[in-house]
C-alpha positions as CSV (number, residue, x, y, z in Angstrom):
1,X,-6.3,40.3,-4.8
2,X,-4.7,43.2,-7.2
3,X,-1.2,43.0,-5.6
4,X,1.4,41.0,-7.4
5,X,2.7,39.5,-4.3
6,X,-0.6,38.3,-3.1
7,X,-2.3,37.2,-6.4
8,X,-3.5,34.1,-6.8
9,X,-1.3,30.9,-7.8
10,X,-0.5,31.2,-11.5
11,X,-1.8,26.8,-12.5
12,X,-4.8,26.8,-13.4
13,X,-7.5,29.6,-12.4
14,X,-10.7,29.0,-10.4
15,X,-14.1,28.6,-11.7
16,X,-15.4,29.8,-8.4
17,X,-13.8,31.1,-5.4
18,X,-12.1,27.9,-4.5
19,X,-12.0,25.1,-7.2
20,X,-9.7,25.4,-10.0
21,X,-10.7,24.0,-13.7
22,X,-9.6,20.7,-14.4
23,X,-6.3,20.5,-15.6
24,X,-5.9,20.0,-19.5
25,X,-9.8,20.1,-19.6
26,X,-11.1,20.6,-23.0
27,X,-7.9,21.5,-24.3
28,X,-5.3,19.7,-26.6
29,X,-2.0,19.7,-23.8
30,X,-2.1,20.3,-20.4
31,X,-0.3,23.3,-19.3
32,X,3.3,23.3,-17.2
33,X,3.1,22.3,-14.2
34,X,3.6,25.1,-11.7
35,X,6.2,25.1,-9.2
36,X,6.2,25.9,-5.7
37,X,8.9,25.9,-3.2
38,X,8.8,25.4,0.4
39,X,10.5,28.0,2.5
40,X,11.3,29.2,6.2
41,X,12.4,32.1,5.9
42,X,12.4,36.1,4.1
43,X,15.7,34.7,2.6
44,X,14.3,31.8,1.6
45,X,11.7,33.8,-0.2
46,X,13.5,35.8,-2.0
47,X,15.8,33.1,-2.8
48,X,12.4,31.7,-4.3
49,X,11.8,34.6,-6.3
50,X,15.3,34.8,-7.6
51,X,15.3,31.1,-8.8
52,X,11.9,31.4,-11.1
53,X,9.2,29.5,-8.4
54,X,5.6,30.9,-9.0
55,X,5.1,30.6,-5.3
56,X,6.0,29.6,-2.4
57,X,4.6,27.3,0.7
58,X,6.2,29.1,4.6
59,X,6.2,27.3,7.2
60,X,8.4,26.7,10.4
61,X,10.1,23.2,11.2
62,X,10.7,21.9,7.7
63,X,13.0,19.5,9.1
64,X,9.6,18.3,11.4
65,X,7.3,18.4,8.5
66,X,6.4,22.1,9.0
67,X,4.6,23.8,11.4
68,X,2.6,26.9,11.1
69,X,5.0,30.0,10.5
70,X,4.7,33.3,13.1
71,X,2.3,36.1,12.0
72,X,5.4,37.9,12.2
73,X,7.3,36.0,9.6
74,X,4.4,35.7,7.7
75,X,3.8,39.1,7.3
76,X,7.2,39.6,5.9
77,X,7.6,37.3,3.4
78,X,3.6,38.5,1.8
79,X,5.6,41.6,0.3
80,X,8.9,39.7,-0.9
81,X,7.1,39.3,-4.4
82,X,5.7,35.7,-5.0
83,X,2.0,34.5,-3.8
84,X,2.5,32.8,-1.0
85,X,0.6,30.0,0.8
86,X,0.9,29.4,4.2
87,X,1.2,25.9,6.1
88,X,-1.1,25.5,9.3
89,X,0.1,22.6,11.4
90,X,0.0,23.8,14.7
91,X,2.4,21.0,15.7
92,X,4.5,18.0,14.1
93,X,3.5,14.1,14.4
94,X,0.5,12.8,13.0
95,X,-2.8,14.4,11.9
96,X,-5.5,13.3,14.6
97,X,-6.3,16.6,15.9
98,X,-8.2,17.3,19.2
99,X,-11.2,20.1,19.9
100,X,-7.9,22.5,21.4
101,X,-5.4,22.0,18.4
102,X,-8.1,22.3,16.2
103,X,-9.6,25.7,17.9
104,X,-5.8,26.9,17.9
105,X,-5.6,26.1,13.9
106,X,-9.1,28.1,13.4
107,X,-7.1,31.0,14.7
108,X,-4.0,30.8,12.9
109,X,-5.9,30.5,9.7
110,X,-7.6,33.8,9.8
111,X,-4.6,35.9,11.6
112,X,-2.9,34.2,8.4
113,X,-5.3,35.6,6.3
114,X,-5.5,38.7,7.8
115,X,-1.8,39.5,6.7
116,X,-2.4,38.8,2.9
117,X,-1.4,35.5,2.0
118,X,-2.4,34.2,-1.0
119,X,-3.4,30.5,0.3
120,X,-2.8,28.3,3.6
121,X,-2.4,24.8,3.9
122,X,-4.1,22.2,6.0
123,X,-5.0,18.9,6.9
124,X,-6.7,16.6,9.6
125,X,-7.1,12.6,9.6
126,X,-9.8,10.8,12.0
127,X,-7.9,8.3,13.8
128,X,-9.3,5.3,12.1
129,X,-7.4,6.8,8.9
130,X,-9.9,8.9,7.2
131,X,-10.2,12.3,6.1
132,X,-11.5,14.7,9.2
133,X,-14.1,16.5,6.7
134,X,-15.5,18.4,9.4
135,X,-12.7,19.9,10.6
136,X,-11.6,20.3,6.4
137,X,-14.7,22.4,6.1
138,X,-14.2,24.4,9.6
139,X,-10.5,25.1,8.1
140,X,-11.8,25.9,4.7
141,X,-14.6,28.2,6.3
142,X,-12.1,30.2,8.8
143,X,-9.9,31.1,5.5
144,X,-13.1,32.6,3.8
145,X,-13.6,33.0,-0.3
146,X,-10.6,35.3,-0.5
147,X,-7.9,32.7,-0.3
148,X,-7.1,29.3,-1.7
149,X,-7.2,26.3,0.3
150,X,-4.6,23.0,-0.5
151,X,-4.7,20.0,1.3
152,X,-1.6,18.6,2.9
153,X,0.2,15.2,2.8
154,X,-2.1,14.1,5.5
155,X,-3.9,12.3,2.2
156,X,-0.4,10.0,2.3
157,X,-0.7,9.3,5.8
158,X,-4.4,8.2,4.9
159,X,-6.5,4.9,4.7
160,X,-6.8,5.0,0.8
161,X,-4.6,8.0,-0.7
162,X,-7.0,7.9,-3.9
163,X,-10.1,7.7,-2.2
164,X,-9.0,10.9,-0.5
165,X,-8.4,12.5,-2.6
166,X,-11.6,11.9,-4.3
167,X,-13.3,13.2,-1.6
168,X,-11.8,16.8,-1.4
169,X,-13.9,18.4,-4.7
170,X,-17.1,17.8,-2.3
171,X,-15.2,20.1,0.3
172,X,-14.3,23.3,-2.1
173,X,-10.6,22.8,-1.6
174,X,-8.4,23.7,-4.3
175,X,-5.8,21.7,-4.5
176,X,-4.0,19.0,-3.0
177,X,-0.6,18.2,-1.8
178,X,0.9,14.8,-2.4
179,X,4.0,12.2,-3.0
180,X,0.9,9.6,-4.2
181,X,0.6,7.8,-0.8
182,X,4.3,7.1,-0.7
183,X,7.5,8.4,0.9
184,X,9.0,9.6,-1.8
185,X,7.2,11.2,-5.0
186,X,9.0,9.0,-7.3
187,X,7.4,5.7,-5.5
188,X,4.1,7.0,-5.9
189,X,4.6,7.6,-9.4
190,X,6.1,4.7,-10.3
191,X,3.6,2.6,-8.4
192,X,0.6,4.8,-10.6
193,X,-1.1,6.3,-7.3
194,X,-0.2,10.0,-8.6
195,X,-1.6,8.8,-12.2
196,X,-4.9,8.1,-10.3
197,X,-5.1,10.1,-7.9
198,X,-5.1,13.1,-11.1
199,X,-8.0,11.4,-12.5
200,X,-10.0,10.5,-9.2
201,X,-9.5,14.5,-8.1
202,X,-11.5,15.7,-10.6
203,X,-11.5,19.8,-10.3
204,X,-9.0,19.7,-7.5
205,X,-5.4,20.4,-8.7
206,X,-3.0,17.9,-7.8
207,X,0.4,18.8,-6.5
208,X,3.1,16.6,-6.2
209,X,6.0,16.9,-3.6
210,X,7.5,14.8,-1.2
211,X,11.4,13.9,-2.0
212,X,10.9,15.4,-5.5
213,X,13.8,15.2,-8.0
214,X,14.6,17.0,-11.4
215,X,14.5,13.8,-13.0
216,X,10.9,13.2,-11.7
217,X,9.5,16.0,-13.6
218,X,9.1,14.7,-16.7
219,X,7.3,11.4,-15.9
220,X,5.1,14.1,-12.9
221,X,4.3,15.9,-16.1
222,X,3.2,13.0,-18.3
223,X,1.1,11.9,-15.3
224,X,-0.9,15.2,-15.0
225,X,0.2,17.0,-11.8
226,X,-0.6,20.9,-11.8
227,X,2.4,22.0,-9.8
228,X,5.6,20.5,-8.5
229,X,6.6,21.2,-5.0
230,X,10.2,21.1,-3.4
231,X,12.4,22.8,-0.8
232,X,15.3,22.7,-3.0
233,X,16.9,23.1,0.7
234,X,20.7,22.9,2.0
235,X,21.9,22.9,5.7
236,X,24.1,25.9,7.0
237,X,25.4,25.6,10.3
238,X,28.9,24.6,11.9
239,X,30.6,22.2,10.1
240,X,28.3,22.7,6.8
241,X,29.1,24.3,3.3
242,X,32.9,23.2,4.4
243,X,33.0,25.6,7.4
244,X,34.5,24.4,10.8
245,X,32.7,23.2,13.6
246,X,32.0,26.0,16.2
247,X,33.7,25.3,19.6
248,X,31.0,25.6,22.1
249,X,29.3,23.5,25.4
250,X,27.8,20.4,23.9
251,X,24.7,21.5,25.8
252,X,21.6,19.7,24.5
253,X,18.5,22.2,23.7
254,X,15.8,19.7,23.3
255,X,15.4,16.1,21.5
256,X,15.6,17.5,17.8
257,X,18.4,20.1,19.0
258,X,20.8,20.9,16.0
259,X,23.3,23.9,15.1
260,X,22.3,23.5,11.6
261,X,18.9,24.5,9.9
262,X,17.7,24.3,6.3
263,X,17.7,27.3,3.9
264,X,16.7,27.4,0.4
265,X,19.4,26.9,-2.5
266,X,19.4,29.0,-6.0
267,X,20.6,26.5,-7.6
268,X,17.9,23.8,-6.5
269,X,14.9,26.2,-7.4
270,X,16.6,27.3,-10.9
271,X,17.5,23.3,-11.7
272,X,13.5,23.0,-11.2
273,X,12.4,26.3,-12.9
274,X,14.8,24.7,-16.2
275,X,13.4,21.4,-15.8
276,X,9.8,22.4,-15.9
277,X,10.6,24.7,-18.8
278,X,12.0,22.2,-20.8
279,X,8.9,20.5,-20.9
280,X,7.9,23.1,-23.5
């Protein structure tokens, strides 16, 4: 795609339509990592934007994991100036997927597509704890050649994290999501799962997100990642940012109800942006 806002992610570029080069292949350094926010929102995007990401990951629900965003939103957020790749979870809790939730996913890939973004996001697990290839490839097929396709955190929810991953250059994906099989990014650095998982993924760009830090960076670096990925998010709502509580019924709205929601912070993206520059 020629539009800025829709171009493709700027780590490293694809030998074909879906799998990037190997990061650091062939050359002396590797290059800076790449750094991707997550956001909800047109605000958060632009908030993105403002802050120095290269692109940014929309989805619905971040405090549930993220769910697929609307079309609607979506469509919004294409033209606020950063590539953006969109999240396709058609509901929170785990990743074993049924024929219907699967068939709904199919759809909200290509209407995804359809509105310009740059990339989506997916991810499906068999219940014994393997990767779903099939309905990877179904996924992958729906977006079409156009777009690029990253593989979620399921691969931390999975049997073997690094044997996952080492699966996904046989699928055509380009890149995968992960905190190295851990909760946190920094666990699955220290433990040496991201470290591996780098050099088992072969053409697939590894991402690492998950609880990320500044001060993970450097050692995420070191360990080969091609893009960082936070949601360098705050709550607003009564009784945040200092603000008093809103008087209103104490009416509960479901189990996860809340008057507070998560929007990106400036300061959170530009405190990544400098960190990843200072790596040089």
């Amino acid at each position: 795609m020629t539009d800025p806002a829709r171009a493709s992610s700027t780590d490293a570029p694809a030998t074909t339509a879906r799998v990037g080069a190997a990061v650091g292949a062939g050359a002396p350094s590797r290059p800076r990592p790449a750094l991707e926010v997550a956001v909800t929102s047109l605000a958060g995007a632009r908030v993105a934007l403002e802050g120095g990401a290269d692109r940014v990951e929309l989805c619905s629900a971040l405090e549930l994991g993220g769910v697929t965003p609307s079309q609607g939103l979506a469509d919004l957020v294409v033209g606020a100036g950063l590539p953006v790749h969109a999240l396709v979870r058609c509901r929170a809790g785990g990743f074993d997927f049924d024929a219907d939730e699967l068939a709904v996913m199919l759809r909200e890939v290509r209407a995804l597509v359809a509105t310009g973004v740059a990339g989506v996001v997916v991810g499906a697990l068999r219940p014994e704890g393997s990767l779903d290839e099939e309905a990877l490839a179904r996924l992958r097929d729906a977006a079409g050649p156009s777009v690029e396709v990253t593989v979620h955190r399921a691969v931390d929810r999975s049997a073997d994290p690094v044997a996952s991953v080492a699966r996904l250059a046989a699928l055509g994906v380009h890149r995968v999501l992960t905190s190295g099989g851990a909760s946190r990014v920094a666990d699955g650095l220290a433990a040496g799962t991201i470290a591996a998982m780098v050099r088992a993924a072969g053409p697939v760009q590894v991402m690492a997100g998950g609880g990320v830090r500044v001060d993970d960076v450097p050692g995420l670096a070191s360990a080969g990642v091609a893009a960082v990925h936070l949601s360098a998010s705050r709550l607003v709502g009564p009784g945040h940012d200092g603000g008093p509580a809103e008087a209103r019924r104490p009416v509960s709205l479901g189990s996860a109800a809340s008057d507070s929601h998560p929007v990106t912070d400036l300061a959170g993206v530009r405190a990544a942006r400098r960190a990843l520059d200072a790596l040089g």
